[in-house]
N, C-alpha and C positions, 0 to 999 in steps of 0.2 A: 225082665222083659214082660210089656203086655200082654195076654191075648190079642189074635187077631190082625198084630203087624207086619207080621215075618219074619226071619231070618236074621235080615238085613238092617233093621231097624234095633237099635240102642235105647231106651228112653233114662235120664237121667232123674237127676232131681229138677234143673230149671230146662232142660233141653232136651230135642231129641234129636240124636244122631243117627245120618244111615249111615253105613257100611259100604265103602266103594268095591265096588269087581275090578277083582288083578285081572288084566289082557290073560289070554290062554293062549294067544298066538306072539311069540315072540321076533322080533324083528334081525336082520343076521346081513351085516356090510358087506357089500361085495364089490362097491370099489371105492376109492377115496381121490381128491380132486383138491385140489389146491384153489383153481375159482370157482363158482356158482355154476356158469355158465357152461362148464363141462357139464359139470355133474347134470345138469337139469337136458344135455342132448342125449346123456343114455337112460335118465328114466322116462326121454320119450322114446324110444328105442326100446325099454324095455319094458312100456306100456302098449307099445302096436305090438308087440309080442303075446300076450295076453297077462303081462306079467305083474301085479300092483306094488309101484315102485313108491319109496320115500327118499327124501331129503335132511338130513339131518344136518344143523348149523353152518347153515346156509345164513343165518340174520346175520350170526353175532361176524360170519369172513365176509361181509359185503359192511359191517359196519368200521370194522379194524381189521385189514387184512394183512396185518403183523399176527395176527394170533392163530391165522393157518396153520401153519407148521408148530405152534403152540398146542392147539387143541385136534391134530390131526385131522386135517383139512375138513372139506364138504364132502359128508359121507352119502352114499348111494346105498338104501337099504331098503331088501324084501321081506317079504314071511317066510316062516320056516317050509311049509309046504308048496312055495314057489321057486325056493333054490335052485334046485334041479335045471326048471325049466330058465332060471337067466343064467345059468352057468354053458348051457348051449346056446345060448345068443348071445352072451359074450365071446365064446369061441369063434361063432360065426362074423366073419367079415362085415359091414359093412359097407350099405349099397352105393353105388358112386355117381352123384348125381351130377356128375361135372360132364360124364358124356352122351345126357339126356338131352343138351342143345343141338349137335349133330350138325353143325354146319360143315358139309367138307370140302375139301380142296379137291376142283378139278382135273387139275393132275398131278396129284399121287393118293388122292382118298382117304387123306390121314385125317385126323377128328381133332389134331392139335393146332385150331382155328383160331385166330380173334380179328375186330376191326383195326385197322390200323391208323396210328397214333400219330402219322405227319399231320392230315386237316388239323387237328387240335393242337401240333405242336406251330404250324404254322400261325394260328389263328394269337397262340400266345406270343407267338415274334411279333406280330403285328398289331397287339394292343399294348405289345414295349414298347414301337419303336414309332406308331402311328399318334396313342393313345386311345383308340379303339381295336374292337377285335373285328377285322374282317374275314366274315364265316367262309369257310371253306366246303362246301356242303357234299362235295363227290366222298360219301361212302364206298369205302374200298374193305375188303380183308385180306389175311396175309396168314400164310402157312408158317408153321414155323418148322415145320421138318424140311419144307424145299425151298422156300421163301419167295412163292408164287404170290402176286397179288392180282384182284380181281372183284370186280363190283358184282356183289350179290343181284339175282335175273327176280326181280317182284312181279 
């Protein structure tokens, strides 16, 4: 070795070589996922957590996803000194964004709300049977715990 190059530096006869640094922080699965698509909703979930999440072979199951269950699925993996902390936000539930619409029924108050699907099923009778669709435009919803309907007050 030279003077002057460091540590890390090789010098041969025609070349010189550096020396790569091994990682010090090793990386540790904590869930595995058969699509991509999972795997990438908990390492957003357990990056609003503060937690820095990876992806491992994620390419090769989105490119032949016969080899899932071959090379044990799409891994979800942190650092060692983050464990801890995804191991309680995995325990923890997940938030439920399904009763963050809030529309409720007038009478009975229940949150299990949606539009209802006659205007649109009528509309598709009548581009069978007309061959246009004549729109049906009275939005209405409908409960499904008491099966009240009733046109939302704008």
């Amino acid at each position: 070795m030279k003077p002057g190059l460091g540590d890390n530096v090789l010098v041969g006869k025609d070349a010189v070589c550096y020396k790569r640094e091994e990682p010090t922080r090793s990386m540790i699965t904590v869930a595995t996922f058969s699509k991509p698509e999972d795997a990438h909703l908990l390492r957003m979930r357990l990056e609003a957590g503060g937690v820095d999440a990876y992806i491992q072979d994620e390419n090769t199951v989105q490119m032949n996803w016969l080899y899932s269950n071959a090379i044990g699925g799409v891994r979800v993996q942190v650092g060692e000194k983050d464990l801890e902390t995804a191991k309680e936000i995995l325990a923890a539930p997940p938030a439920n964004p399904i009763e963050a619409d809030g529309t409720e029924c007038p009478d009975c108050s229940s949150l299990h709300t949606a539009p209802d699907d006659l205007p649109r099923r009528m509309s598709l009778l009548s581009l069978l049977l007309l061959g246009f669709p004549f729109p049906f435009l009275r939005r209405r919803w409908r409960c499904a715990d008491c099966g009240h309907t009733w046109r939302p007050s704008r």
